[in-house]
C-alpha positions in Angstrom: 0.0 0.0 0.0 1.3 3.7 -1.1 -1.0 6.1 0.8 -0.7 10.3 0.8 -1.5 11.5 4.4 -2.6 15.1 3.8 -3.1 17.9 7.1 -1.7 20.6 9.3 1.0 19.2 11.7 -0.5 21.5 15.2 1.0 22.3 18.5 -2.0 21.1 20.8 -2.1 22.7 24.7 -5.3 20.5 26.6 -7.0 21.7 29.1 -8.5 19.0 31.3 -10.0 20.1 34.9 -7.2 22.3 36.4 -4.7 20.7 34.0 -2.7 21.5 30.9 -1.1 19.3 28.6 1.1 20.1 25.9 1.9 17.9 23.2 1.5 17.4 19.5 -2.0 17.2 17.7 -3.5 17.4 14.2 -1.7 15.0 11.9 0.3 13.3 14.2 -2.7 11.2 15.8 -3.1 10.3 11.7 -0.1 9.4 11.5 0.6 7.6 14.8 -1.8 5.2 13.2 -0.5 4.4 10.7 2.8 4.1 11.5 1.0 0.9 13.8 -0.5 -0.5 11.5 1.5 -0.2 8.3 3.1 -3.5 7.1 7.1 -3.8 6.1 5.6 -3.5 2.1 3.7 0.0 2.8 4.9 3.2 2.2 3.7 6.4 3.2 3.8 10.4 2.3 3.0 13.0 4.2 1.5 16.1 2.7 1.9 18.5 5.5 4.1 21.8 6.8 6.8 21.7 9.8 8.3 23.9 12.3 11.9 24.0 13.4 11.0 25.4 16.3 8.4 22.6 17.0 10.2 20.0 15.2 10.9 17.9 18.7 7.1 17.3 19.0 6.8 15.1 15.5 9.8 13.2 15.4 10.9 10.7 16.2 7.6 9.7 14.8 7.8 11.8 11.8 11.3 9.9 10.6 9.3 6.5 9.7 7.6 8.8 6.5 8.7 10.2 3.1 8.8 13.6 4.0 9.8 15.2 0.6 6.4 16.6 -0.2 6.4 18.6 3.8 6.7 21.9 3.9 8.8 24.4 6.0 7.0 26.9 7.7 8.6 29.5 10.6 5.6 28.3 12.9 2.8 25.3 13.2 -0.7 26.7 14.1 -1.2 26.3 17.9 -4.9 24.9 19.4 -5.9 25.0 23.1 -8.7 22.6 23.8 -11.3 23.0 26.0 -12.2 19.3 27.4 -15.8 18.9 28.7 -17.4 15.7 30.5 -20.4 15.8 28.2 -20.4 17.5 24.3 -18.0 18.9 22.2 -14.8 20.6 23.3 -14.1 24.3 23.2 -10.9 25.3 20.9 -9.4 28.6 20.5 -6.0 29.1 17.5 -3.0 30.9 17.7 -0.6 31.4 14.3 -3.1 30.1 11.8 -0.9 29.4 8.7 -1.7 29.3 4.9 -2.9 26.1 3.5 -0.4 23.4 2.7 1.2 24.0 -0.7 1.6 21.3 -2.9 3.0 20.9 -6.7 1.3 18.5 -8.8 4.3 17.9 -11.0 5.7 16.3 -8.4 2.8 13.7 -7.3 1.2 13.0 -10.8 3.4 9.7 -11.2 4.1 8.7 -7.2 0.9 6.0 -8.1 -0.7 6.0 -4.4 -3.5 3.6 -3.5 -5.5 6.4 -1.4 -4.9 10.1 0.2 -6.2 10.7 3.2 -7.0 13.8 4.1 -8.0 15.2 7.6 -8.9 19.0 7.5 -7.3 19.3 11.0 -7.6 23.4 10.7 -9.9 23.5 8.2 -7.6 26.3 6.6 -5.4 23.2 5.5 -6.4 22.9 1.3 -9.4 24.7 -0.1 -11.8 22.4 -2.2 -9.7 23.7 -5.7 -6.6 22.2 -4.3 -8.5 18.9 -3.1 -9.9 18.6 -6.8 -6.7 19.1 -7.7 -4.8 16.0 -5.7 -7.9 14.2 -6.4 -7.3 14.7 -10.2 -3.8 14.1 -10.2 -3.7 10.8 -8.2 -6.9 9.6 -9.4 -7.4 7.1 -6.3 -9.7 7.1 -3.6 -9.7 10.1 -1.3 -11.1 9.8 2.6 -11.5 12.9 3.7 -12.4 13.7 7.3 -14.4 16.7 7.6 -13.7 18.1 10.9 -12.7 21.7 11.4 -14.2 22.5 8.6 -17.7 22.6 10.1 -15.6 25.6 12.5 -15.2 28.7 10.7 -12.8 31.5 13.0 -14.1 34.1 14.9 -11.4 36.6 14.7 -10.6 36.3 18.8 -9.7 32.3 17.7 -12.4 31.1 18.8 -14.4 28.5 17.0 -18.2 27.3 16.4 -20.0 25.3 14.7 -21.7 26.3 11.3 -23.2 25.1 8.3 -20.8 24.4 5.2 -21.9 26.7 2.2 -19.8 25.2 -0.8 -20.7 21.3 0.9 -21.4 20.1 -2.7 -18.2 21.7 -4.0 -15.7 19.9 -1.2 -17.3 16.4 -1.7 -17.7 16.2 -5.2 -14.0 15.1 -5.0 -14.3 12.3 -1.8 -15.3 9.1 -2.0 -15.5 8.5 1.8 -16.7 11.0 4.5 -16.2 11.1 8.1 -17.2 13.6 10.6 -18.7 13.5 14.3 -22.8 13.7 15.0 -21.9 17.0 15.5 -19.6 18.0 12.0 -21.9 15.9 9.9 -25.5 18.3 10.7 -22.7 20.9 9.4 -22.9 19.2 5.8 -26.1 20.3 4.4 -29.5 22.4 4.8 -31.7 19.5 6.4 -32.3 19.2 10.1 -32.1 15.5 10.3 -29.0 13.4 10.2 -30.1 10.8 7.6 -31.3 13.3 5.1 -28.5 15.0 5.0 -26.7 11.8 4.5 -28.8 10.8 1.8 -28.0 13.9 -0.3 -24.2 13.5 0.7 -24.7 9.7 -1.1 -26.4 11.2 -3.9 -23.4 13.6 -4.7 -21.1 10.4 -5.7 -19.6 10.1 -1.9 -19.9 6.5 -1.5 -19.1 5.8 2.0 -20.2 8.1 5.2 -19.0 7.5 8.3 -20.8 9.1 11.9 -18.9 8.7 14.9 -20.9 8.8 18.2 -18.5 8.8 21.2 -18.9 6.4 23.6 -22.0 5.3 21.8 -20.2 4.0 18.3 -20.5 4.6 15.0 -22.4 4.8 12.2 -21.7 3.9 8.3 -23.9 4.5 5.1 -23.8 3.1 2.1 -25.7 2.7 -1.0 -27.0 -0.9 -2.2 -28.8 -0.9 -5.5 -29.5 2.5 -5.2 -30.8 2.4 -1.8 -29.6 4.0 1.7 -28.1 1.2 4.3 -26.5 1.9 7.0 -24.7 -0.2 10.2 -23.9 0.7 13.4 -21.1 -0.1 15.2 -21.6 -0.3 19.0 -18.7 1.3 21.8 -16.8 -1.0 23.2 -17.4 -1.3 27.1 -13.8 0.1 28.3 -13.1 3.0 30.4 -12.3 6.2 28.7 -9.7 8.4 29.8 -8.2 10.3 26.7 -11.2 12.1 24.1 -8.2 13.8 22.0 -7.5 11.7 18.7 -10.2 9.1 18.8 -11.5 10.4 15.6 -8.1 10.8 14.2 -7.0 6.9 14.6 -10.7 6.2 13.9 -11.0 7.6 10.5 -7.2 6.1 9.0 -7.9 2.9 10.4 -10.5 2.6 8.6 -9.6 3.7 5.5 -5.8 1.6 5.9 -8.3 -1.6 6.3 -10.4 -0.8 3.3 -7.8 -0.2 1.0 -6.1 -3.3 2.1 -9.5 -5.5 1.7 -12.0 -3.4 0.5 -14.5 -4.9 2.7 -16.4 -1.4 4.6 -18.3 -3.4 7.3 -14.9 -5.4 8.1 -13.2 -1.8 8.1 -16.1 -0.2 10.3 -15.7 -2.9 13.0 -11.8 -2.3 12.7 -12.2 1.0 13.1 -14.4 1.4 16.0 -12.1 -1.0 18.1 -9.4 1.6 17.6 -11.6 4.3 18.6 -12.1 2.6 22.1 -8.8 1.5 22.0 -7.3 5.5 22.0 -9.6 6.6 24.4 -8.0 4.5 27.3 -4.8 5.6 26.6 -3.2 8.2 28.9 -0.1 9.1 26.7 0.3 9.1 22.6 3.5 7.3 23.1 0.7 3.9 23.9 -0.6 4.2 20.1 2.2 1.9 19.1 0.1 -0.9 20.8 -3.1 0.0 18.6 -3.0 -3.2 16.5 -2.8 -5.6 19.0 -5.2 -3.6 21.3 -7.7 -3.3 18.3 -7.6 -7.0 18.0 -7.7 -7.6 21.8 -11.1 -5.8 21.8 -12.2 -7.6 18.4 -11.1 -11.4 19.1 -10.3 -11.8 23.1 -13.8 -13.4 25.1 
């Protein structure tokens, strides 16, 4: 497998209860899982910019990826998290960069099997440049919709609002994820399924709806008609709520381009979901595979 990992590299500070953490965010949860889970045959690029100043946070992580298509910037974006016990958290940015810059000449003949792109700032491509990898590589492009559904208030500060040129950013994905939350952000209806069923109807074949400690949701087309399964939370106890989307949505999409089987990939997917949210450091991700098949196969 030769897969493009496409999405702003962030300095994350958490605020949990009276504490702060301060650590790296954004792509590095992507690509902390995948560097788990890819085999000795797979190879991947990341599409993203990097900070000397920050440089200590990524690597040594960073050093198991072709990094010839990363960018140098003087600084990464910087988020502060807000962590609630119930709903979504709170975030607030400092030292928003430009979107990542990319040059098709240099892509058009790397062949990858998939790009995976996670719109970590939602600043990180506009939907031109996504039509543009999309174009270029011609493969299957997961795109997790996240900040998007945020646009900046100019304090930093962030909420939720409906996506105007929706049709525009997913006429180039062939699988969507986004939280209960992101995914009523991707269209006019008021109800969850109908906006999924118009997001089908646009040539998106696959959405995925992840539910916290409930599960998750997938919808599909078959024969022209709206199915969905849902996967339910594993029963652990859930410490961490940073990431879990992040290792949710490349699992996934690192198990369906290795056997193109979606239900297979959503049940893959969900265990690393619960898996992450136990974890009380990012340096326990390396264990994701065989915690993922502890929670899947173990009585």
């Amino acid at each position: 497998m030769k897969l493009l990992i496409v999405g702003s590299s962030v300095e994350d500070f958490i605020h949990s209860g009276d504490a702060i953490l301060n650590q790296p965010g954004g792509l590095f949860y992507t690509a902390s899982a995948v560097d788990a889970l890819m085999g000795h045959e797979d190879k991947c690029y990341l599409l993203t910019n990097m900070s000397e100043s920050q440089k200590h946070h990524y690597f040594p992580l960073y050093n198991g990826f072709n990094l010839e298509l990363v960018n140098r910037v003087e600084k990464l974006p910087v988020i502060h998290l807000f962590i609630k016990e119930q709903g979504e958290r709170d975030e607030k940015y400092e030292n928003l960069t430009d979107p990542i810059k990319f040059d098709t000449t240099k892509i058009v003949d790397m062949n990858f099997d998939g790009i995976l792109v996670n719109l970590i700032t939602g600043y990180d491509l506009d939907c031109e440049a996504l039509k543009g990898l999309k174009s270029t590589i011609n493969s299957p492009v997961f795109l997790d919709i996240h900040s998007l559904t945020r646009p900046m208030k100019s304090d930093g500060t962030r909420e939720f609002a409906k996506i105007e040129n929706i049709d525009e950013w997913l006429s180039s994905v062939d699988i969507l994820q986004a939280n209960e939350t992101e995914i009523m952000c991707c269209g006019t209806a008021e109800m969850e399924e109908l906006i999924v069923e118009n997001i089908l109807n646009l040539g998106v074949k696959i959405v995925l709806v992840t539910k916290g400690n409930l599960g998750s949701r997938m919808y599909y087309k078959i024969e022209g008609e709206t199915n969905s399964i849902f996967a339910k939370a594993h029963p652990v106890t859930t410490i961490n709520k940073v990431g879990c989307g992040d290792l949710f949505g490349a699992t996934y999409f690192m198990s369906f381009l290795a056997n193109n089987d979606p239900i297979k990939s959503l049940y893959y997917a969900n265990a690393a979901g619960a898996a992450v949210s136990t974890y009380d450091s990012t340096a326990l991700i390396k264990n994701l595979k065989n915690d993922i098949d502890t929670l899947l196969y173990e009585k």
